[in-house]
N, C-alpha and C positions, 0 to 999 in steps of 0.2 A: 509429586510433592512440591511446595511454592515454598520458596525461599525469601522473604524480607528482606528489604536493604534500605536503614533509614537514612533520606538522603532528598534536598531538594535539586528539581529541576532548572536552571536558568540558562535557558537558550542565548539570550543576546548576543553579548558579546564574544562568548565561546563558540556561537553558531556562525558568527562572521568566521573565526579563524577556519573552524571546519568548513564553512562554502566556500573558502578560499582552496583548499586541500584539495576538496574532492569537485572542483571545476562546475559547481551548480549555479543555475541562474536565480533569475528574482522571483519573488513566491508566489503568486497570480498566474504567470505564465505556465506557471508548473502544473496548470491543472491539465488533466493525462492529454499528447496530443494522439493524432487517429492513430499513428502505428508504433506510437511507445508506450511506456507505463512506469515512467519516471516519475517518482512519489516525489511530492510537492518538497522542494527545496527550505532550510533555512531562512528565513526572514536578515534582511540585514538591520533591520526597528529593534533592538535591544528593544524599548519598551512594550511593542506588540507583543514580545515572543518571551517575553519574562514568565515562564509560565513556571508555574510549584505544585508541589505533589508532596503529601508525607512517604510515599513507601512507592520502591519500584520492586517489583516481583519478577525472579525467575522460574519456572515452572521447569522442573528435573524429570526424566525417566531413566528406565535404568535399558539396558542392551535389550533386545528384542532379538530372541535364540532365530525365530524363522528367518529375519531380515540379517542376520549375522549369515546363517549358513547361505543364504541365497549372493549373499556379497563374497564369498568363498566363492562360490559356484559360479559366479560373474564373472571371474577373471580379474576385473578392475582392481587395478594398484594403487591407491591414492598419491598424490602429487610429494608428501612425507610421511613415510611409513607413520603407521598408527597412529594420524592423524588425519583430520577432516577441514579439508580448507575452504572456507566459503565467503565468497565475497557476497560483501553487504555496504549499503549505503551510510550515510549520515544526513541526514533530512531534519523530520521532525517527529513532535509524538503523534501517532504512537507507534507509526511504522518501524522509525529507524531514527536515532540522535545519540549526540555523547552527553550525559547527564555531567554536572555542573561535578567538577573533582576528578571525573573517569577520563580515559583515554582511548576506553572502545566502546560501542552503539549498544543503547538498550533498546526495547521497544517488540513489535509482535517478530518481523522479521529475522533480527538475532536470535530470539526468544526459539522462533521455527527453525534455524540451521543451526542451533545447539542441541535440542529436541532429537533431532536426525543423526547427528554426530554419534551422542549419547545410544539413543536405539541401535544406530550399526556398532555399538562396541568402538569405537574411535574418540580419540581427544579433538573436541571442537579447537578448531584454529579461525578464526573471523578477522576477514580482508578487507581494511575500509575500501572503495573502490569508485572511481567518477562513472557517472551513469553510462556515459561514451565510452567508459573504457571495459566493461565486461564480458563484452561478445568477442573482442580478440582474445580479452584474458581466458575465457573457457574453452575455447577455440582451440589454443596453441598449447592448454595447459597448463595456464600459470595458477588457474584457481580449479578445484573440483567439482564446487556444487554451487549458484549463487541462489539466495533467499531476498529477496529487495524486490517486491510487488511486480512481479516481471508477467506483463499479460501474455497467455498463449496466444501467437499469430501463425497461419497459416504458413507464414514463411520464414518465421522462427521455426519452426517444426522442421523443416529442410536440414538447418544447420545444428538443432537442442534437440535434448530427449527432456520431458517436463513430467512434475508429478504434481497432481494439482492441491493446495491447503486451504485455499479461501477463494469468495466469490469477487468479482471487480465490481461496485458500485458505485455508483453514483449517487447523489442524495441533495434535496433543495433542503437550505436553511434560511428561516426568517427570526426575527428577532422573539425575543421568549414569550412578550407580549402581543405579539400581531393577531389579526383578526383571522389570519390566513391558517386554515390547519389540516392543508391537504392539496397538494401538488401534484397531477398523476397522466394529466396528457394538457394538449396545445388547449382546450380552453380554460384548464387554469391558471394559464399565463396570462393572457388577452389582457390588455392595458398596466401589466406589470412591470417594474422599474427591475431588470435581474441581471445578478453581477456575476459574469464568465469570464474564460479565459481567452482570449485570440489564438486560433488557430487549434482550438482541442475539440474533443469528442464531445463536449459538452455543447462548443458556439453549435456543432454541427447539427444538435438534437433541437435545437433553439430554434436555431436556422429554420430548420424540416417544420417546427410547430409551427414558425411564423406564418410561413408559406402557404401551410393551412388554413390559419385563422383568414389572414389576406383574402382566400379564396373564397371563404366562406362569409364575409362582409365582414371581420371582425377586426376590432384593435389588436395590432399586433403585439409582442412585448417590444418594452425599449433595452437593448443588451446594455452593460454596462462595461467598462474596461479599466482597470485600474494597473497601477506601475509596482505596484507593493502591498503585500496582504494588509498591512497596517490600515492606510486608506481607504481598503475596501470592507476591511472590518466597522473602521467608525463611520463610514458611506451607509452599512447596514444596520449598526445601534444608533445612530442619528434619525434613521426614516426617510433618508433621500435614495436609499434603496428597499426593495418589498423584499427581497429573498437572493439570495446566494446559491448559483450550483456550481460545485464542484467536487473532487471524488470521496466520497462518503468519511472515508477511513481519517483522515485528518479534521475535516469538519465536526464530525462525532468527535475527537477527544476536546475541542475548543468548546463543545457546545457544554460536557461537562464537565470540564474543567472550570469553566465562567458562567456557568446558566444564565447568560445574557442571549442563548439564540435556542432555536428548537429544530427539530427533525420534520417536514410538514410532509414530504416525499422518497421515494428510493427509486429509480429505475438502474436497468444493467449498464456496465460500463462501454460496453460493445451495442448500445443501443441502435435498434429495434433486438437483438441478439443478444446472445448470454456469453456473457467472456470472465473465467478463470485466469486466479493467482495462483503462477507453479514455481516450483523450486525446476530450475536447469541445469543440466548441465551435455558436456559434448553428445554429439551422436554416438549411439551405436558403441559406448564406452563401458556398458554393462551395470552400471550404476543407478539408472533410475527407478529400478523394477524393486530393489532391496530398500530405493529410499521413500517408492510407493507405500511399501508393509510399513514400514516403522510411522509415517502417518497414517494409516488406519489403524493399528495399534493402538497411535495415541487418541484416534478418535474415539474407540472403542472402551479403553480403561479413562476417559474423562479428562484426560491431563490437555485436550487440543481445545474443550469447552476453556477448559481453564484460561489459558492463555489468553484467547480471545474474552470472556470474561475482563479480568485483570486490565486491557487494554478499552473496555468497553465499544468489544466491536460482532458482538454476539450476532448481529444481523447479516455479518458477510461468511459466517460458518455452512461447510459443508459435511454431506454424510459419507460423503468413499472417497478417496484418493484415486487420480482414476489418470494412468499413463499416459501421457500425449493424448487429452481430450479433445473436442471438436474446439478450433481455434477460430479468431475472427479473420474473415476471406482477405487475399489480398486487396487493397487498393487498388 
């Protein structure tokens, strides 16, 4: 069941205080790098990031009997009795942010570790948390379960048990009018003008086309680099750039939010490979297996469409929840 809450968005200035809080950097860089999946930061541009919405939606379920008794059967204590502690970020929409009046994150992320909470029978508790700071926090116990776009990696798997909710993508945006309407390997870049981030999964996909096109007698793309999503927004509705990649899930609420850009490609976030978004939390704590049921639950009665719906990010949904899935290898 979705819950209405009428109430506009304005990041700005509110989004400085929160990137001050939770130690995030500037918004470009933020696009995922190879062995993180730290969801794009706050803009410090109050006018970039001034974005409005009529209604933010919560999507409710009620306890999930199998995922209840399997949490009995777990052993797993939570960190305060009848309570479900999860840290989560403050970024942007529609992952994770503090909407304009509030003092905790709405967005798909809270949305999924309230979801989880609710299905195990537990009062959701949401930990704002700096991106650097969550793998001690889960670690040692200070938080139970974290929901903040956290890619399975190989060597997160060593030290997290993972339940996977959404897929990690990627996605080229060009402006709503461009000629361009489909982005899908190295020769659709060949003499494009395309704005990445330094040092992410994204320069390295670029990278890898170039190198192709190059071999193959071709113009290569020219990358772009910007200091602040602002810049590189009006870099791309100006026409001094052809198309934007970076990870899907943010670029999708921009595009309809302002239908000033379009969706023209998707590849995987672990490209050439398929890399999942999971809820973590410690090893071996008995915990993920009850919080696997209650997302397929929710995929199964509609309420996980929903969410994603609501956030308009239908394209990164998946069909099973599926325990410590195959993660991206190490570096």
């Amino acid at each position: 069941m979705a819950l209405s809450k009428k109430q506009g968005i304005v990041i700005g200035v509110a989004a400085v205080a929160v990137a001050a809080i939770v130690g995030v950097t500037a918004a470009l860089t933020l696009n995922r790098p190879a062995e993180a999946s730290e969801p794009a930061p706050a803009s410090t541009d109050a006018a970039a990031e001034n974005i409005a919405t009529d209604e933010i939606e919560w999507v409710h379920t009620e306890a999930v009997p199998e995922a209840v008794a399997a949490l009995k059967a777990s052993g797993f204590e939570p960190i305060e009795a009848g309570k479900l502690t999860v840290a989560v970020g403050a970024f942007v929409p529609p992952l994770s942010y503090v909407p304009d009046g509030e003092t905790l994150p709405a967005g798909t992320e809270p949305n999924f570790g309230s979801l989880i909470a609710e299905g195990l029978g537990l009062e959701y508790n949401p930990v704002v948390v700096a991106w650097a700071d969550w793998p001690l926090g889960i670690q040692s116990g200070k938080y139970d379960l974290i929901t903040s776009n956290v890619t399975v990696t190989e060597e997160r798997k060593e030290l997290y048990d993972f339940a996977s909710y959404r897929q990690d993508l990627l996605g080229f945006y060009v402006r709503a009018d461009s000629d361009i309407d489909s982005i899908e390997k190295a020769d659709d870049i060949s003499g494009l003008k395309v704005i990445v981030g330094s040092g992410t999964n994204q320069e390295k996909v670029l990278l890898s086309w170039n190198e192709e096109l190059t071999a193959a007698g071709k113009a290569p793309a020219e990358l772009q680099y910007f200091d602040d999503n602002a810049a590189a927004t009006l870099a791309l509705e100006s026409g001094r750039a052809d198309a934007n990649f970076g990870p899907n899930a943010t670029s999708a609420w921009a595009a309809r939010e302002t239908g000033n850009t379009k969706l023209v490609g998707i590849i995987p976030g672990g490209w050439p490979l398929q890399a999942e978004i999971a809820a973590g939390t410690a090893k071996g704590n008995g915990l993920i297996e009850p919080v696997s049921i209650v997302i397929n639950a929710l995929i199964a009665d509609g309420s996980y469409d929903e969410v994603l719906k609501v956030w308009g990010l239908e394209s990164e949904g998946i069909d099973e929840s599926v325990v410590n899935p195959e993660g991206l290898p190490k570096s």
